[in-house]
N, C-alpha and C positions, 0 to 999 in steps of 0.2 A: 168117170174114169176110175177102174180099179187101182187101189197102192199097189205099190210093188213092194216084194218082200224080198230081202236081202238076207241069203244063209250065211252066218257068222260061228256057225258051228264048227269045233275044235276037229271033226273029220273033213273040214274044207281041205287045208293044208296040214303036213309032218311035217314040212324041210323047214328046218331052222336056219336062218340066212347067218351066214357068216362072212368075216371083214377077211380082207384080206390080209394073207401073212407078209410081213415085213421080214422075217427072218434072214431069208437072202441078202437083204442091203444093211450095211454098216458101215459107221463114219471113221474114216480116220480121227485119230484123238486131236491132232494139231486144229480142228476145226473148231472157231469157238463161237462166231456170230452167228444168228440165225438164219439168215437171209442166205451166208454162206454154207450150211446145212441144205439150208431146204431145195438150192440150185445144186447141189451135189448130189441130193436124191435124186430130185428129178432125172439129171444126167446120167444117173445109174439106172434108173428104175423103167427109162425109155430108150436107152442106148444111146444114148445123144440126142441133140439137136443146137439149132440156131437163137441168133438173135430173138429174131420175131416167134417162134417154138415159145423158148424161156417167157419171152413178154406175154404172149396170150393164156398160155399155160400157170405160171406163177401170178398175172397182175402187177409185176413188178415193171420200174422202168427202165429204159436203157440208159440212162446214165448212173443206177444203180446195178445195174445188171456187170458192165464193163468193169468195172474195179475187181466186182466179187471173180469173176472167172478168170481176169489177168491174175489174183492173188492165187487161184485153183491151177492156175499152170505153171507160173514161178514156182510154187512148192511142189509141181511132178504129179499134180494128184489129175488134171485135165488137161487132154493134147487137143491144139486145135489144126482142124483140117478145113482149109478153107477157110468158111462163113461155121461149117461143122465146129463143135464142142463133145468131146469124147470121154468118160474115164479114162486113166492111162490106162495100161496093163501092168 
């Protein structure tokens, strides 16, 4: 069996992969825990979602989850619809 040769040469590819921008989403300042961050992103960053959304999406769990988003809607920043979890407007 012949090797196989693999071209690693720099005319393979030009596009330089890039991250995505985050510029769009910003925290309100009142946010101080992380976990309450990082469910406000997400919330942002997908339009909402649910319980079960947040849990397979973050890893987190639902009796961690429930405090962090009763505390995001007491302070106005997330309305829920339903089972739904929303930014406000």
């Amino acid at each position: 069996m012949k090797p196989q040769t693999i071209n690693t040469s720099p005319e393979q590819s030009t596009e330089t992969p890039t991250a995505p921008s985050f510029a769009d989403f910003t925290l309100p300042s009142s946010l101080d825990s992380t976990g309450t961050k990082l469910v406000y992103l997400y919330l942002d960053a997908t339009n909402g979602g649910d319980i079960a959304d947040l849990r397979a999406s973050l890893g987190m769990k639902t009796i961690t989850l429930y405090p962090i988003l009763q505390t995001l809607e007491t302070n106005g920043l997330v309305k829920r619809d339903g089972d739904e979890y929303h930014i406000a407007s």
